[in-house]
MMTF fields as JSON, N, C-alpha, C and O atoms, coordinates in Angstrom:
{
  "mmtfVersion": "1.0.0",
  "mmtfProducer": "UNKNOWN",
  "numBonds": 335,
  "numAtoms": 336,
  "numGroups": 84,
  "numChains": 1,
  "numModels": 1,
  "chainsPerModel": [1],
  "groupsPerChain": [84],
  "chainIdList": ["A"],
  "bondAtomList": [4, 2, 8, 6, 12, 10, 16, 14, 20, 18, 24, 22, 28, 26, 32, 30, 36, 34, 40, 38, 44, 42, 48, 46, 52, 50, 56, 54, 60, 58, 64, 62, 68, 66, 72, 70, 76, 74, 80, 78, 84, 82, 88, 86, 92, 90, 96, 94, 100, 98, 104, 102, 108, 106, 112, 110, 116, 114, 120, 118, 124, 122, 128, 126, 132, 130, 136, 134, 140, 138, 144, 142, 148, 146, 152, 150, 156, 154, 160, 158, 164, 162, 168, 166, 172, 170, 176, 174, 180, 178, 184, 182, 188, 186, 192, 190, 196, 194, 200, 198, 204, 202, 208, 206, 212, 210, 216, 214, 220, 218, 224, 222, 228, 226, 232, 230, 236, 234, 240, 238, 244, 242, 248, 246, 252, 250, 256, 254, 260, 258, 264, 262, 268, 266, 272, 270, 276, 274, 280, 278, 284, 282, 288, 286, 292, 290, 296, 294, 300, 298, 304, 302, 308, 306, 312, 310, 316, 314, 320, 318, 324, 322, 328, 326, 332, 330],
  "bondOrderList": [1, 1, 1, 1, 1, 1, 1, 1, 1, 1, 1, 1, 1, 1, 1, 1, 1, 1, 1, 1, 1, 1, 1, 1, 1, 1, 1, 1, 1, 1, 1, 1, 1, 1, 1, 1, 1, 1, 1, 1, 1, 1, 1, 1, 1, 1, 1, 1, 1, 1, 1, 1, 1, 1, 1, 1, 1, 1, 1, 1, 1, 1, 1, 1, 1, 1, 1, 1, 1, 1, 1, 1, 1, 1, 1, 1, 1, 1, 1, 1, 1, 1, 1],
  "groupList": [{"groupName": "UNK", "atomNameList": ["N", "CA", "C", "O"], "elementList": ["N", "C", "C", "O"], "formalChargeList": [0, 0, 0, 0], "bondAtomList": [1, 0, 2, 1, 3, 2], "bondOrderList": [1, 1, 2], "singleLetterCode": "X", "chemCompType": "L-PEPTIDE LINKING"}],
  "groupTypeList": [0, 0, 0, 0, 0, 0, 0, 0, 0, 0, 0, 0, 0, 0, 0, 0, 0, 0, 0, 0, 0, 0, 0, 0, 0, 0, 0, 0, 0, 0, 0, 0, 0, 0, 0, 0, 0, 0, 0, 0, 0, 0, 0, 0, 0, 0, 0, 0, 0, 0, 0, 0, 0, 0, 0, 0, 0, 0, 0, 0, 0, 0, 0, 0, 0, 0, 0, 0, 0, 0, 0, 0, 0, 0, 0, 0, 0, 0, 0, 0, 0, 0, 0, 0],
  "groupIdList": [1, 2, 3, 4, 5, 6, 7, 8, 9, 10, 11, 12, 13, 14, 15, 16, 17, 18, 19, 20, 21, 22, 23, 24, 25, 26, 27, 28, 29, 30, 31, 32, 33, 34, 35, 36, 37, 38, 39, 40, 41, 42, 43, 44, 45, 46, 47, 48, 49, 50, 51, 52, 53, 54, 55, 56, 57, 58, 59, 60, 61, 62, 63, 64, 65, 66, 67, 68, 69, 70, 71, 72, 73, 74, 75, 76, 77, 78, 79, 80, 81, 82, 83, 84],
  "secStructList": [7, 3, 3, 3, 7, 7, 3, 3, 3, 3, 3, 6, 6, 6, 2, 2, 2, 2, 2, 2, 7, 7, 6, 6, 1, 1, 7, 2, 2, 2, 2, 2, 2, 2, 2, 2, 2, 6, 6, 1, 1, 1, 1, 7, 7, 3, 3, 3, 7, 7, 4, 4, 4, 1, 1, 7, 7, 7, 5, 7, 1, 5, 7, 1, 6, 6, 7, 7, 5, 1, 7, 3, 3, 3, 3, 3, 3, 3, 3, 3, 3, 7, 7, 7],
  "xCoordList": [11.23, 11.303, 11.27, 10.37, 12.175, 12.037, 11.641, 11.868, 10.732, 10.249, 10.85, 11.682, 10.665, 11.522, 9.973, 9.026, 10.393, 9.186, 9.565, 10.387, 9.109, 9.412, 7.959, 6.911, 8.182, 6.997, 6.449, 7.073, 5.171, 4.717, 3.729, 3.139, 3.736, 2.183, 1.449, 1.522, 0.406, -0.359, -1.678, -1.833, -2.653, -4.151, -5.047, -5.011, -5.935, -6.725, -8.176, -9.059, -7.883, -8.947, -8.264, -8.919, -6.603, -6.232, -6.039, -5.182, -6.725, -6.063, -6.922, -6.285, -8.021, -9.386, -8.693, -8.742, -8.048, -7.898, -6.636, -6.513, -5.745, -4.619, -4.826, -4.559, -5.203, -5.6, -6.536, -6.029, -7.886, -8.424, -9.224, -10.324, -8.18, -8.678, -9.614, -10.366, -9.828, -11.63, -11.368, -11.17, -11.454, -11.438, -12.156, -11.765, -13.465, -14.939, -14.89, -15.522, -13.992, -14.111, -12.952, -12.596, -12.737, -11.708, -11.956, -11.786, -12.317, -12.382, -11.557, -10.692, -11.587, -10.682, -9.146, -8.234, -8.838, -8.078, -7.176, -6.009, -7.548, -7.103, -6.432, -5.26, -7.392, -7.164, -5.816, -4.698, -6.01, -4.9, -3.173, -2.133, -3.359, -2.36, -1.865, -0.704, -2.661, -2.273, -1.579, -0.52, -2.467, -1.769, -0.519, 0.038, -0.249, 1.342, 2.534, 3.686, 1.615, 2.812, 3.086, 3.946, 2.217, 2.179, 3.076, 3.486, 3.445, 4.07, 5.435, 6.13, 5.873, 6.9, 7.955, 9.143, 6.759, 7.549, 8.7, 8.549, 9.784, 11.109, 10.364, 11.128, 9.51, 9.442, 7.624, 7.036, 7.084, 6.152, 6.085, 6.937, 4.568, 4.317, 2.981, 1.913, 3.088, 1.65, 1.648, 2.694, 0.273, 0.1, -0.477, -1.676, 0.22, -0.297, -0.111, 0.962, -0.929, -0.911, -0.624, -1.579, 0.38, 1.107, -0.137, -0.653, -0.402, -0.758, -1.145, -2.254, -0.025, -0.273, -0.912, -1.599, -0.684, -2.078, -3.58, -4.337, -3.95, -5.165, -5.865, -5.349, -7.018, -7.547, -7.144, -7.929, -5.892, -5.617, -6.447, -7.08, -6.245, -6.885, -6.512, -7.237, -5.142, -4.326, -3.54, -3.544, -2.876, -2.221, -1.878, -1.165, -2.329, -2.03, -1.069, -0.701, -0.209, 0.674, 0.463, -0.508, 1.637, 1.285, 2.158, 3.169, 0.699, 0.584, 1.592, 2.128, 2.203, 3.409, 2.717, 3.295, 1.71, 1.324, 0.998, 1.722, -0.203, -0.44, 0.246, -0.348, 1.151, 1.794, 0.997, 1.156, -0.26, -1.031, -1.425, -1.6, -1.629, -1.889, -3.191, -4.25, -3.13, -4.594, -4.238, -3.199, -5.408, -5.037, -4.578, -5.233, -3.446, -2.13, -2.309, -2.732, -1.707, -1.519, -0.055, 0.368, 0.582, 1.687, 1.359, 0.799, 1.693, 1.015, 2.719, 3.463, 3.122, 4.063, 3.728, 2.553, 4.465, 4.573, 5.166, 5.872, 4.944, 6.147, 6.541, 5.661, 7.876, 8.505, 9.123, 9.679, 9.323, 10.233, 11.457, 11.768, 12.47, 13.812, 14.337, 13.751, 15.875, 16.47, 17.624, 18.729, 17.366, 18.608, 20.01, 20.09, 20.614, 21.849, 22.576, 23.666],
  "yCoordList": [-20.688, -19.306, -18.446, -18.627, -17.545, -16.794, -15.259, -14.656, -14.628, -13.642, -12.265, -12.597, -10.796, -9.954, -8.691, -8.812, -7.557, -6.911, -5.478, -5.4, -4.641, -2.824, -2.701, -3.284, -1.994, -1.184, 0.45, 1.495, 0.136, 1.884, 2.228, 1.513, 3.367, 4.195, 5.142, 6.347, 3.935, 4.055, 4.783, 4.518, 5.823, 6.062, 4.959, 4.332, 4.855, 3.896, 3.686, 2.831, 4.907, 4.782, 4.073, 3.273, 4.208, 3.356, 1.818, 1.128, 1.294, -0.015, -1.068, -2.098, -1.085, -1.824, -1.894, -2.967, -0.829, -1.014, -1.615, -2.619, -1.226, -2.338, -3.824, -4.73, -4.104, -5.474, -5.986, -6.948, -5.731, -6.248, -5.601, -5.76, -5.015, -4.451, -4.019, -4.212, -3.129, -2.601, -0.875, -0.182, -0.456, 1.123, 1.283, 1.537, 1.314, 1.803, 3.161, 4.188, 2.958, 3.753, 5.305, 6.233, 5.009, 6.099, 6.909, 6.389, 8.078, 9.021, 9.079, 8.204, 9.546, 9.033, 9.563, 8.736, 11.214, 11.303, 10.803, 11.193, 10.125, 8.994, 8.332, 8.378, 7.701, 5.736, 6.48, 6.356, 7.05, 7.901, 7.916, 7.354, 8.596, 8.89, 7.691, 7.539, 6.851, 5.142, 4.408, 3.789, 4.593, 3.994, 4.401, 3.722, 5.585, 6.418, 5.657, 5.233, 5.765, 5.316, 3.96, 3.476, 3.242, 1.805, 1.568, 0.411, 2.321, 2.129, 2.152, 1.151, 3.047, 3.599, 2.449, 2.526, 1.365, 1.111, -0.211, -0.72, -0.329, -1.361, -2.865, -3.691, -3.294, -4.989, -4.905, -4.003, -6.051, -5.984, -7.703, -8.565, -7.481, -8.402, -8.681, -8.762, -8.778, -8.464, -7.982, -8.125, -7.163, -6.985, -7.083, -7.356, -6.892, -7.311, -6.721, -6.132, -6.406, -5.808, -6.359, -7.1, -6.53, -6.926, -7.058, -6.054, -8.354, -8.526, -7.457, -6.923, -7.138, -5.456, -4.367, -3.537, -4.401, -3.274, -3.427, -2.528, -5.13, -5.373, -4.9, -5.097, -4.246, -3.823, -2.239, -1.449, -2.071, -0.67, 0.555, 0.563, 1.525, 2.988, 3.282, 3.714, 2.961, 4.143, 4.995, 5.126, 5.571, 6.927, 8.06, 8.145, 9.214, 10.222, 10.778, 11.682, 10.363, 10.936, 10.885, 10.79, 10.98, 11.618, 10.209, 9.558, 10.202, 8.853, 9.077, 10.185, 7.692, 7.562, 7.961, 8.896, 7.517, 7.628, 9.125, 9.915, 9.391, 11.008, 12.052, 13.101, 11.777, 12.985, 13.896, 15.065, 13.276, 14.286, 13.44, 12.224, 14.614, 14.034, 13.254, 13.873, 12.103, 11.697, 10.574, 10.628, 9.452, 8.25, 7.018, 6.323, 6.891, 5.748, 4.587, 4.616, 3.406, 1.883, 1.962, 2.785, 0.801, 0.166, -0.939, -1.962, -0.744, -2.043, -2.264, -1.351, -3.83, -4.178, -4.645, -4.967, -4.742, -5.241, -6.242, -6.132, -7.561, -8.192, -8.968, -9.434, -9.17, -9.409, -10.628, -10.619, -11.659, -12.625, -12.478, -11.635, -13.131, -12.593, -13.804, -14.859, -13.821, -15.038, -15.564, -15.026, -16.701, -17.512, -17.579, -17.647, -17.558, -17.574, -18.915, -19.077],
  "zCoordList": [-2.479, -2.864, -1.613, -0.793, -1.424, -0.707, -1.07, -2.119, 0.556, -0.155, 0.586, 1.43, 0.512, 1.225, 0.798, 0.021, 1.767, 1.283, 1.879, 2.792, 1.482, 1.574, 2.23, 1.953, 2.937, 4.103, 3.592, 3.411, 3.483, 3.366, 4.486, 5.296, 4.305, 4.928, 4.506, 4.269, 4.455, 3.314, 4.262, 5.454, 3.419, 3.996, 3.522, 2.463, 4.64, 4.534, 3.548, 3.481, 2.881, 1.615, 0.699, 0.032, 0.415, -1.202, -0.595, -1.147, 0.417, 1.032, 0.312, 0.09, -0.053, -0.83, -2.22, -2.822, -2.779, -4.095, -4.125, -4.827, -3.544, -3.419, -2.875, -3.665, -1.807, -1.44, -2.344, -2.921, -2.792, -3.097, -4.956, -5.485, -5.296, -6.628, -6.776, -7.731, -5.587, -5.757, -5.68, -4.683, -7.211, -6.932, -6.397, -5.257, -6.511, -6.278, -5.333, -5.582, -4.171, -3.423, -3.726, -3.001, -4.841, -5.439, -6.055, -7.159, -6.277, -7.464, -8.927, -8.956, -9.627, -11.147, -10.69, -10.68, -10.247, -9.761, -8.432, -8.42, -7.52, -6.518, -7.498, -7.872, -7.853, -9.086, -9.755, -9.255, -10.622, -11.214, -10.176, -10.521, -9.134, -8.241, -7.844, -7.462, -7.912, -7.265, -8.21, -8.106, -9.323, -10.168, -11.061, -11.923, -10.663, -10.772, -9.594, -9.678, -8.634, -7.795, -7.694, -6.958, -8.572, -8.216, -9.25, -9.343, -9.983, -11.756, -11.087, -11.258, -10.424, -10.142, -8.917, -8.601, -8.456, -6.935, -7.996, -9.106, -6.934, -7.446, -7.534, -7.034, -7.86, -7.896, -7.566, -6.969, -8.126, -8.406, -7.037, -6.818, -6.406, -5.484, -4.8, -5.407, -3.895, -3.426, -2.184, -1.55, -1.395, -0.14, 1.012, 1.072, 2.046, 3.391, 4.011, 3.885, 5.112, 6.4, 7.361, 7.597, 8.38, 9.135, 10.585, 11.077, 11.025, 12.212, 12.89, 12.914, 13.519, 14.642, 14.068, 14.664, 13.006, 12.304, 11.955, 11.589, 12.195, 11.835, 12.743, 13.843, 12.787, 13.855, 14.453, 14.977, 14.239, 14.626, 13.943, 12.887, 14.842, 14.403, 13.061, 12.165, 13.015, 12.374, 13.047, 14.271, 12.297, 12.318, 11.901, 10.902, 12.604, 11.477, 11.242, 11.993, 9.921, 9.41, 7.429, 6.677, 7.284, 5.922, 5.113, 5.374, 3.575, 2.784, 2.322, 2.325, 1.661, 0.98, -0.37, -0.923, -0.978, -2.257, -2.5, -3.106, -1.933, -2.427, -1.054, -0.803, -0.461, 0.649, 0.833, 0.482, 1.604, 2.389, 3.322, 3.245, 4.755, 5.821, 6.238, 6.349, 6.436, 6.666, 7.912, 8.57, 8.121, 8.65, 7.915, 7.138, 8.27, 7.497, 8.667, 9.823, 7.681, 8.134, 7.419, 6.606, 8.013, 7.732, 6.818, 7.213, 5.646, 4.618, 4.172, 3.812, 4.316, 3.263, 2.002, 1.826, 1.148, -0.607, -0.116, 0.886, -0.843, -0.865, -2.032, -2.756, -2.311, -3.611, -3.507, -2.409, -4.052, -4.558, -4.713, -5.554, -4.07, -3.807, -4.471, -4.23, -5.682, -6.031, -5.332, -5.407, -4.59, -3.855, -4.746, -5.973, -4.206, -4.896, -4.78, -5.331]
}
């Protein structure tokens, strides 16, 4: 099976609940916003953070999920692709 994967940048508060299914650290409205955009993305998979970001600061630019400026990571999805 091969796999292929779409890149976001993401703030580093929704990264727990995506990796590891842990709202806790979310307010109802966050959880809410996440889980809008999570409805919405093309293919369903799982995620990872790419090497070169483990450990990094961050960056500040603005989240893919709620488009406000905070500190973002580069998190990919990745999806299951069918060989032909």
């Amino acid at each position: 099976m091969k796999f292929d994967f779409y890149e976001y940048n993401l703030s580093g508060h929704f990264l727990s609940a995506l990796i590891n299914n842990d709202y806790s650290g979310l307010d109802d409205n966050e959880a809410d916003t996440l889980n809008s955009w999570l409805a919405g993305l093309p293919a369903h998979g799982h995620w990872d953070i790419p090497r070169d970001e483990l450990g990094s600061e961050g960056a500040f630019s603005v989240c893919d999920i709620c488009q406000v400026h905070a500190i973002c990571y580069v998190v990919r999805h990745y999806f299951a692709i069918r060989e032909a």
